[in-house]
C-alpha positions as CSV (number, residue, x, y, z in Angstrom):
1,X,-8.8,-12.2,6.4
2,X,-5.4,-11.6,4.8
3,X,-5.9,-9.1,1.9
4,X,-6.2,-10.8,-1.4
5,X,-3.6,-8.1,-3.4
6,X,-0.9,-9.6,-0.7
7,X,2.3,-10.8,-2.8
8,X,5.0,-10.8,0.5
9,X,5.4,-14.0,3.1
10,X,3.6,-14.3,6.5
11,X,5.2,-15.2,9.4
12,X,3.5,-17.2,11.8
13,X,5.0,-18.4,14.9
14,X,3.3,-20.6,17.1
15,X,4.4,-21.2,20.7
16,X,3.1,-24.1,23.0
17,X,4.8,-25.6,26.8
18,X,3.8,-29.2,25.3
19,X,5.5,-30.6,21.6
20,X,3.0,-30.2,19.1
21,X,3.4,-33.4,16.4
22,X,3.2,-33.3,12.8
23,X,-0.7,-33.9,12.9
24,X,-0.8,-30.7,15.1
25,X,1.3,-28.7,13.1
26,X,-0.6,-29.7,10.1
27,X,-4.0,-28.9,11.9
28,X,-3.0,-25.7,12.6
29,X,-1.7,-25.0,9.0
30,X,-4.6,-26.4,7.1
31,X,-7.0,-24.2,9.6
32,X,-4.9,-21.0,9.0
33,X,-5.1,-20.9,5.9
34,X,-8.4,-21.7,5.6
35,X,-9.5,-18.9,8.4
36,X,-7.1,-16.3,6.8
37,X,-8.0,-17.7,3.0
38,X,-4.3,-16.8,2.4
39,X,-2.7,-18.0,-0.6
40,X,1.2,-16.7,-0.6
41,X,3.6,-18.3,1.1
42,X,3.3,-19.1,5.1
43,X,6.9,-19.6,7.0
44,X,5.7,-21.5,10.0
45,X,8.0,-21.3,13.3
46,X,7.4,-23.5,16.4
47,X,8.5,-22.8,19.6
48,X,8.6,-24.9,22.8
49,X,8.5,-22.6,25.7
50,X,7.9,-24.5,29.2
51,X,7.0,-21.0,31.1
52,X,3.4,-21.3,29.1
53,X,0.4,-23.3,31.0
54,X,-0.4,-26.9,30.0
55,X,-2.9,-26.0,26.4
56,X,-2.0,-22.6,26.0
57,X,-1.3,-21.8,22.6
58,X,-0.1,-18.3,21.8
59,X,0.8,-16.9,18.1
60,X,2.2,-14.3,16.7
61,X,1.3,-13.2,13.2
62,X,3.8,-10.7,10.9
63,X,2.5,-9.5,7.4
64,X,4.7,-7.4,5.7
């Protein structure tokens, strides 16, 4: 879990070879924050990279 005293942003990129919709985006969001039981801010980053295999989702995750 993210620790509680944490006042900066996280940066979460997400990367994915097929477009990820709204419904996805908000999925993955809404299951973040619960997993991580963040509270600050969240900048969220999507990235379409074709190079990945078909329903691989990678992420990278920067707390400052």
């Amino acid at each position: 879990p993210v620790p509680q005293e944490l006042d900066g942003i996280i940066i979460c990129t997400i990367a994915s070879a097929a477009h990820l919709g709204k419904n996805d985006m908000h999925a993955f969001m809404k299951i973040f924050r619960q997993t991580s039981r963040c509270s600050t801010e969240i900048l969220f980053s999507y990235i379409l990279e074709s190079n990945l295999d078909p329903g691989l989702l990678l992420t990278t995750i920067i707390i400052p």
